[in-house]
Each structure stands twice: as C-alpha cells, then as structure tokens.
C-alpha positions in Angstrom: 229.8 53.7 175.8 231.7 56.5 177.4 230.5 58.7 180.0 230.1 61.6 177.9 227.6 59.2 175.5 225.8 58.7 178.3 225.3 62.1 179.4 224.6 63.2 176.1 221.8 59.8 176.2 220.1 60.8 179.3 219.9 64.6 177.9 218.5 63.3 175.0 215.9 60.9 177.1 214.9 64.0 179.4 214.6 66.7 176.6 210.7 67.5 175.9 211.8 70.1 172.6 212.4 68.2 169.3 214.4 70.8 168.0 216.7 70.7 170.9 216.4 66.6 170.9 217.5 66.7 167.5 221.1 69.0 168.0 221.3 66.2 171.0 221.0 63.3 169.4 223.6 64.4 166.6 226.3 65.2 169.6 225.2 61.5 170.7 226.1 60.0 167.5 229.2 61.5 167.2 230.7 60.8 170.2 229.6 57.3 170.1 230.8 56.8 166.6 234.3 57.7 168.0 235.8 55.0 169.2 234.7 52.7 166.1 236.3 55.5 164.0 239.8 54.5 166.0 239.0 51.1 164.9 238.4 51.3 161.5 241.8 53.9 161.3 243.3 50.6 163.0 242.0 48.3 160.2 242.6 50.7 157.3 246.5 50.5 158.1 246.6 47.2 159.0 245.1 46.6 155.4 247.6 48.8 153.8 250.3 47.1 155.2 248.9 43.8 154.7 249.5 44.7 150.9 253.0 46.3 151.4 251.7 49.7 151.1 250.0 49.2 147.7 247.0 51.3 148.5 245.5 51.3 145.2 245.1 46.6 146.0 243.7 48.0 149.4 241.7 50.3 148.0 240.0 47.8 145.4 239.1 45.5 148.6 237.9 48.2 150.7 235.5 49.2 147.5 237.3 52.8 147.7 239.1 55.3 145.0 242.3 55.1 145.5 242.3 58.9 145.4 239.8 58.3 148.4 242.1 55.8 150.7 245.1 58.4 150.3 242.3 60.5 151.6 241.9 58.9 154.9 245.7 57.9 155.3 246.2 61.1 155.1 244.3 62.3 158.0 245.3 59.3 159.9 249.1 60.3 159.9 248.3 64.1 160.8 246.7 62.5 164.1 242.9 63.6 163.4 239.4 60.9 161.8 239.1 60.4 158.4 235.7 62.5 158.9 236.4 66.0 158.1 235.9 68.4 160.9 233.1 70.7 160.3 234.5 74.3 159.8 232.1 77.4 160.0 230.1 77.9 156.8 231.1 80.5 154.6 227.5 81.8 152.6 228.5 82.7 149.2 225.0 84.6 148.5 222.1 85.2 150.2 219.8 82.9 151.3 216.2 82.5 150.0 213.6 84.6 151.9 210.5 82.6 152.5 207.4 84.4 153.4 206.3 81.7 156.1 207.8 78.1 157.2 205.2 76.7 155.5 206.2 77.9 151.9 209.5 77.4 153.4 208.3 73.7 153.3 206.6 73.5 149.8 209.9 74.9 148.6 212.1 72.0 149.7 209.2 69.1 149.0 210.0 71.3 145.4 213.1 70.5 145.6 213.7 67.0 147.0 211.2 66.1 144.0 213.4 67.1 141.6 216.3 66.1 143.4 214.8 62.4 143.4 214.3 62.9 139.9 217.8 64.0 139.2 219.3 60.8 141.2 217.1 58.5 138.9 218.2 59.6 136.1 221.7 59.0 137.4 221.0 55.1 138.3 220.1 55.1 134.4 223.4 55.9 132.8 225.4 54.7 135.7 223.8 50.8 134.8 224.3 51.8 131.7 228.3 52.5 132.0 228.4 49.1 133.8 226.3 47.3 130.9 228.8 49.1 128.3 231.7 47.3 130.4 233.2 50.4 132.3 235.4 49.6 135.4 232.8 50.5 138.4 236.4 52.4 139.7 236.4 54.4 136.7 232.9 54.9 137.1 232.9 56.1 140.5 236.1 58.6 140.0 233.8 60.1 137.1 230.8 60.4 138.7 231.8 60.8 142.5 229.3 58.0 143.3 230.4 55.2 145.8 231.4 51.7 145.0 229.1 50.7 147.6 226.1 53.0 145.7 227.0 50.8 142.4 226.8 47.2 144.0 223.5 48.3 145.3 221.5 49.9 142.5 223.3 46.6 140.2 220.9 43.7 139.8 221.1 40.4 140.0 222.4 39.0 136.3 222.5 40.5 133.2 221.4 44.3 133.2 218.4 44.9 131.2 219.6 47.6 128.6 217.0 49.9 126.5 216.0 48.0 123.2 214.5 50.9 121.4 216.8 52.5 118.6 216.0 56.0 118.6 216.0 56.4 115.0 213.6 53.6 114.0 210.6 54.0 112.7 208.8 52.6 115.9 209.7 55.3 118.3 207.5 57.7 115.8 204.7 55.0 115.7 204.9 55.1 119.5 204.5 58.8 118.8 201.5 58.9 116.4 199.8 56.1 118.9 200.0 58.0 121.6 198.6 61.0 119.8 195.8 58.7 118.7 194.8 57.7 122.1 194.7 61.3 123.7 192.5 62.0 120.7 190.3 59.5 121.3 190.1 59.8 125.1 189.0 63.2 124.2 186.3 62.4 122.2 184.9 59.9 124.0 185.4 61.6 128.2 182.0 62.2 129.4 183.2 62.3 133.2 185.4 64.0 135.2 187.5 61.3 135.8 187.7 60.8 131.8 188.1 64.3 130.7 191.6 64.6 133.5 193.1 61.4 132.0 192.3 63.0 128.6 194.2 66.1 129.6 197.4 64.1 130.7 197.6 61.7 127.4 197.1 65.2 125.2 199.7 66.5 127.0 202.1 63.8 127.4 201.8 63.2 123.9 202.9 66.9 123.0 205.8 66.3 124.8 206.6 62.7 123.6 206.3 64.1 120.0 208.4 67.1 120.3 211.5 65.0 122.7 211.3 61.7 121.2 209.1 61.7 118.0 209.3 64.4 116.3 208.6 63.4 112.6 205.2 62.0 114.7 203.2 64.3 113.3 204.1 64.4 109.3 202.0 63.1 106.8 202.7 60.5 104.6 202.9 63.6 102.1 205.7 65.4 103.6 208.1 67.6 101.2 211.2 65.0 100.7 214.0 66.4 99.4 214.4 63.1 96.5 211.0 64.6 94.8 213.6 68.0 93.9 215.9 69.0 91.6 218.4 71.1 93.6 218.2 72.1 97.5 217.5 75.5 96.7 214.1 74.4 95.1 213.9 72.2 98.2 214.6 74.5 100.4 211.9 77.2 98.8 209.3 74.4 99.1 209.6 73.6 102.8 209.7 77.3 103.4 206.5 78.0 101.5 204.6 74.8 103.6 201.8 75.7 105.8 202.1 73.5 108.9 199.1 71.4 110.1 197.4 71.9 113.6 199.3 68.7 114.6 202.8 70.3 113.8 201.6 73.8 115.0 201.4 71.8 118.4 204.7 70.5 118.3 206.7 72.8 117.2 205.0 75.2 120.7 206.6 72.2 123.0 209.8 73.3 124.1 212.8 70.5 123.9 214.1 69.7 127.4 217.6 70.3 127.7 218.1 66.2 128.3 216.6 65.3 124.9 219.6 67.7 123.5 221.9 66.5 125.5 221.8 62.8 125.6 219.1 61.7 123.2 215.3 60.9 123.3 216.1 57.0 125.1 218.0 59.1 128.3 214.5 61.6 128.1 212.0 58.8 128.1 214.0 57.2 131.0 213.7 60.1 133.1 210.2 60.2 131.9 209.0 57.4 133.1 210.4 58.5 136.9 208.3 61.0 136.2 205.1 59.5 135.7 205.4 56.5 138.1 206.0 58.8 141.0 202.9 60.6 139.7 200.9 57.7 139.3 201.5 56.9 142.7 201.2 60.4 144.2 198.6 60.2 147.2 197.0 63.6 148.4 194.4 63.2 151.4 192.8 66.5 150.6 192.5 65.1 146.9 192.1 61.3 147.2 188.3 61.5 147.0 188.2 64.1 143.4 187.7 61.8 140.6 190.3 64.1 138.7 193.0 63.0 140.7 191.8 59.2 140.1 192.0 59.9 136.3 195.4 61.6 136.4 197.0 59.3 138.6 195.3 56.2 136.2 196.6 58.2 133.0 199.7 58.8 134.1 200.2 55.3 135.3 199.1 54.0 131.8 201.5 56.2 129.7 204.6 54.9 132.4 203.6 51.1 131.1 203.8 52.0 127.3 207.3 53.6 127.7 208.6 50.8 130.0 207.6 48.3 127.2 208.8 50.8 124.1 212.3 50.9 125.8 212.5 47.3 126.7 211.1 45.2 123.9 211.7 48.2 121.2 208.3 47.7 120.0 204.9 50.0 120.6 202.3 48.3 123.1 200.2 46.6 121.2 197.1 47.3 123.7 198.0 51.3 122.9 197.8 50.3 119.3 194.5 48.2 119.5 193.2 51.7 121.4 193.7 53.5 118.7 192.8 51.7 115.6 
C-alpha cells in the first residue's frame, strides 16, 4: 500500500460525515487499485505476445471482444490505464427537479425497479441466444454484455428453454382458466384478504388475455370466415357483431410494447419478474393489512401458473381444477 493509500485510509478512519467518507473511500480505491492496474497491463501484453500478437486468440482466453482488447492495448501504448479517465460531464438537458430528497428517493427506487425489470428480461433472451447456439462472442458484441456476465447467469447443463407454442390452443386455455379463477375468487371473497387477491387475478387476467390470449375471450360461436361466401359478407358480419362484456374488457387493455415486439412467450417472461418480485415485496408499514397478504399470495399464485405454462407447455392443472 503506498503512502498516499494510507493517508487517504486514515482520512477515511477519522472522517465522522458519510457523505465526505464516501468521496474518500472512492480516492482510496483508486489509488490502491493502481498498482494491480500496472500489473494486469503487464499480463495483457505478456498474453498478446504469448500468441504472436493474435489478439483476437488472446482475447478468447481473457473472455474479452476483441474490439475490447484493442481497447486496452490501445491505452497501454499511449502510456495511460485501460480505465478511462473521467472527463467533466457535459449535461445534455436539464436535470429533474425534485420537490424534496425524499421524492427524490421514491423517484430512483422508481427507477432501479424498472431497471431490474429491464435486466431480467435481458438474462431471458440472452440464455435464449446461447440455447439457439449463438457464439457467447457474438453475443456479447451484440448486446454489449460481458463474457464474464454470460458464464454467470448460464446454468449448469442443458438450458431449460420455454415449451409453450404461442399459437396453441393451450396458451388461450391458460387464458380462459385464468379468467375463470378471477371470477370465481370474486364471487366467493368475503374478506379483505380475499376480495385484494380477487382484484389482482381480475386484473392479471385482463392483461394475460389481451398480451398473450387474446382469442381467450370468444365463444365457441365466433363469426369464422369458412361459414361465408365471400370476405366482403365476412367482413360485414364481424362489423355488424356486438362484443360481449368479456371482449369489451379486452379490447380496453392496452398491448405492451414487448408483446408487439417479440411475442406473448418474451411478455409472460418478463411477467413473471414481475409478479415474483411482487410476491415477495415486504412493506413494514403494510405487513400487518390483510390486503397486502392477499396481493402478495395472488400474485405469487399467478407467477407459479406461468412458470409451469412456459415450461411444461401445458395449463396448471390445480388452476384448472379451480375453475371447473
């Protein structure tokens, strides 16, 4: 440890204000990170040379880009670290204007929620590009995501890829059972408890119906366009067709953007981040209402269908018992 480390470590130890503890501790890090940067600059052309200056061979053994290793070379031969030096920020537009640190606070909770969200949903397709057989290179050049990110979200064996095909006729059984259930918790909620879980399956099953199932909600009598004679007529007869309650309901739930993007499988996926993480929510100014209980319960319930939809490709049969 250098003397400047240490200096910067007995500020640190002595410093009573966090804020001012924290700036230190940075500086700390930094300087003592230093010398194992000069190291690793060491090793890094060592490697290079080791495989006659074929940086794209170093670069596999690393777990780098190649574009990445030319990256640090590069810094390395004009005499600076491979970290980039922080410049002064340039703010392209104004900042947000909080009314107090505390909604300040909310905001970014906000944010880092659907942030977490956002990175979930990226663990998805990225095991799904490895499943498909895409080189974890390729992958990463794509995607800016690490080699070192990929080894870790990858699981031991075979990776377990969705079973459900999006345009079989159980994804809009999973739909209709879903429906069923909110129904029936409905009817039967005589509690508080009861009547919040009732509120999240009716809900949840809007919004299963209109991303994932939409044909959920059709009769058996729907207009097909076989039973006419020419599309015009067709077309006259679905215009002319007075929606039930049940497709009234649907057709209000908007479509999120992922659904139109990438399919109803990619939407359930995120989904089911969704609805863990709000099954697991804990509140201390809320752990004791009986609503929260039934939310978190309901919530937690509609997670475990869609894990076993998308794995086995098949509707729970406990949601189907429910609602028979």
């Amino acid at each position: 440890m250098t003397d400047s480390t240490l200096s910067l470590a007995a500020r640190l130890a002595a410093e009573p204000d966090p804020a001012r503890a924290f700036h230190l501790a940075l500086a700390a890090a930094e300087a003592a990170a230093a010398p194992f940067e000069d190291a690793a600059n060491q090793a890094v052309t060592a490697l290079v040379a080791q495989h006659g200056d074929n940086v794209a061979a170093a670069a596999r053994e690393l777990g780098l880009t190649p574009q990445a290793l030319h990256k640090r070379l590069k810094k390395i031969a004009e005499g600076g670290t491979a970290r980039p030096v922080p410049a002064a920020a340039v703010q392209p537009q104004p900042a947000l204007a909080f009314e107090s640190p505390q909604f300040a606070v909310e905001a970014l909770a906000n944010w880092a929620l659907r942030q977490g969200e956002i990175d979930d949903q990226r663990d998805v397709f990225l095991l799904g590009a490895l499943a498909a057989g895409v080189d974890p290179v390729v992958i990463a050049e794509t995607t800016r995501v690490g080699l070192d990110t990929l080894r870790r979200i990858r699981p031991a064996g075979n990776i377990t890829v969705s079973r459900l095909d999006p345009f079989g006729p159980e994804i809009e059984e999973f739909g209709r059972a879903v429906r069923a259930r909110a129904q029936a918790l409905a009817a039967s909620a005589d509690s508080p408890e009861e009547h919040a879980a009732a509120t999240v399956w009716r809900f949840a099953s809007r919004a299963i119906i209109a991303n994932a199932a939409p044909l959920a909600t059709m009769s058996d009598d729907w207009l097909k366009a076989d039973d006419y004679a020419s599309e015009e007529e067709y077309a006259a007869a679905v215009l002319a067709h007075e929606p039930s309650e049940a497709e009234k309901e649907t057709d209000a739930q908007p479509v999120d953007e992922l659904t139109q993007v990438d399919g109803a499988d990619a939407w359930l996926a995120s989904t089911w981040v969704t609805y863990q993480r709000l099954a697991a929510s804990r509140d201390s100014d809320s752990d004791d209402d009986p609503r929260f209980a039934g939310s978190r319960r309901a919530f937690g319930e509609l997670a475990d269908a869609i894990l076993h939809l998308r794995t086995t490709g098949t509707v729970p049969a406990g949601l189907l018992g429910a609602t028979s």
